[in-house]
N, C-alpha and C positions, 0 to 999 in steps of 0.2 A: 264395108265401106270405111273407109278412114278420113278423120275430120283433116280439112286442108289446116295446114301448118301454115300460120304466120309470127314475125320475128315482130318489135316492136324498139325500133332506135329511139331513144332519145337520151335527154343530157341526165349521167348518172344521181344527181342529185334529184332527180325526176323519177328514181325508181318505186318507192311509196307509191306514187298516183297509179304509174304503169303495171304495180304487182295487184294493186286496191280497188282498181279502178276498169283498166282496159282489161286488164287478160280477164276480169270476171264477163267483163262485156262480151269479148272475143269468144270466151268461149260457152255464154248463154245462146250465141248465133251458131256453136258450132264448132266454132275456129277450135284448134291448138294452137296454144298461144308457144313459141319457141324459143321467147328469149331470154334464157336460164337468169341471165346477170341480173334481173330486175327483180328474182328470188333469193338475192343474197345479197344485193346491192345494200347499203343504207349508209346516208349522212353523206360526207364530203368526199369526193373517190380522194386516195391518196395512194399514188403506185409509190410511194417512195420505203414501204412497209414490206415489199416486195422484193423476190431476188429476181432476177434476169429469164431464169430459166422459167418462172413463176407467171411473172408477165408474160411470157411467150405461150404457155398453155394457156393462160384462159384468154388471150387472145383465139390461138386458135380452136378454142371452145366457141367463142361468138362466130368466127368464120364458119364453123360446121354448123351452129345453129341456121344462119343467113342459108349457107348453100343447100340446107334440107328443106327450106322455105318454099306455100308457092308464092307470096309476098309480102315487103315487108312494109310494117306504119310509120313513120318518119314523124316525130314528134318535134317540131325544130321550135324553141322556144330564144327569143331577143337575147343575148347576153351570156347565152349557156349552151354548152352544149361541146364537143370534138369528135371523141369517137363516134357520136353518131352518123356525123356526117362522110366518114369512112366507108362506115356499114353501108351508108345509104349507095355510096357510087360503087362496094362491093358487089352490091344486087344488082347493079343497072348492066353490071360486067359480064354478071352471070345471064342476061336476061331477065329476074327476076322483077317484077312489075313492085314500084311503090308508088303510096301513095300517100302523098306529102302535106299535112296538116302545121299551120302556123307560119312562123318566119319563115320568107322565101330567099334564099340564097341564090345564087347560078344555078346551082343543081338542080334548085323544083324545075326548072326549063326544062330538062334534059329529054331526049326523047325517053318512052318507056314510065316517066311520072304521071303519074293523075295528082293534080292539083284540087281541096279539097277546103273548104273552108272553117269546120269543127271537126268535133268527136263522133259523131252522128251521120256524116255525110264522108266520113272516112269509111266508117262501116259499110255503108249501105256501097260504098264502091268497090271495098272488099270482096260483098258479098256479088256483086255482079263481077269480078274480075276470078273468081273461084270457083263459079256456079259451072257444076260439074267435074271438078278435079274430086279424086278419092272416090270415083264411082268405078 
C-alpha cells in the first residue's frame, strides 16, 4: 500500500510552517506530503537569482508534484501568496480535488473544492477524500 500523495500550495514565504508544521501533520495521518518547494524554500522567494531555463524546471517540478497528487491543501493567506493559486486551478484542471483552508478568492467556489475552515478540518477532509486511494 502506498500512502496517498498530497501537494501543499501556499504563499512561499509560508514554507517554514508548511515544511515544520503541515507535512509532519500529513504525514503523522499517513499522507506523502509532495510539495518539494516547501523543503528548500526559505525567506523571501526572489526569482530574479534565476536564469530562464531555471524558473522553467522548477516550475515544472511543482507541475509534476501537483499532477502525481491525489490532492492538493491550499493555504491561501490575506495579502500573500501567487503561485499558489496557479497550483490550486492546476489541480482543479487535472481533476484533482483541493481543499481550501483561509482567504477565499473566486477559486475556493470552483467546483471540485472543499471549503474548510482551519488546519484540522483540512485534514480530517483529506483524510475522507483519500480513504482508500493506495490500497
Amino acid at each position: 500500500m502506498t500512502a496517498p500523495r498530497v501537494y501543499c500550495a501556499a504563499p512561499y514565504e509560508d514554507a517554514g510552517f508548511v515544511r515544520e508544521h503541515v507535512h509532519d501533520r500529513l504525514r503523522a495521518l499517513g499522507f506523502e506530503p509532495s510539495s518539494r518547494w516547501a523543503e528548500s524554500a526559505f525567506g523571501h522567494e526572489d526569482l530574479t537569482s534565476f536564469t530562464t531555463l531555471t524558473l522553467r524546471r522548477i516550475a515544472a517540478g511543482n507541475d509534476a508534484d501537483i499532477d502525481g497528487s491525489a490532492a492538493l491543501l491550499m493555504l491561501a493567506r490575506k495579502g500573500a501568496g501567487g503561485e499558489c493559486f496557479a497550483e490550486a486551478a492546476r489541480a482543479l484542471l487535472r481533476g484533482i480535488p483541493v481543499v481550501w483552508v483561509g482567504r477565499r478568492t473566486l477559486s475556493a467556489w470552483r467546483e471540485g473544492v472543499v471549503r474548510v475552515d482551519d488546519l484540522d478540518d483540512a485534514l480530517q477532509a483529506l483524510l475522507v477524500i483519500t480513504k482508500g486511494m493506495g490500497e
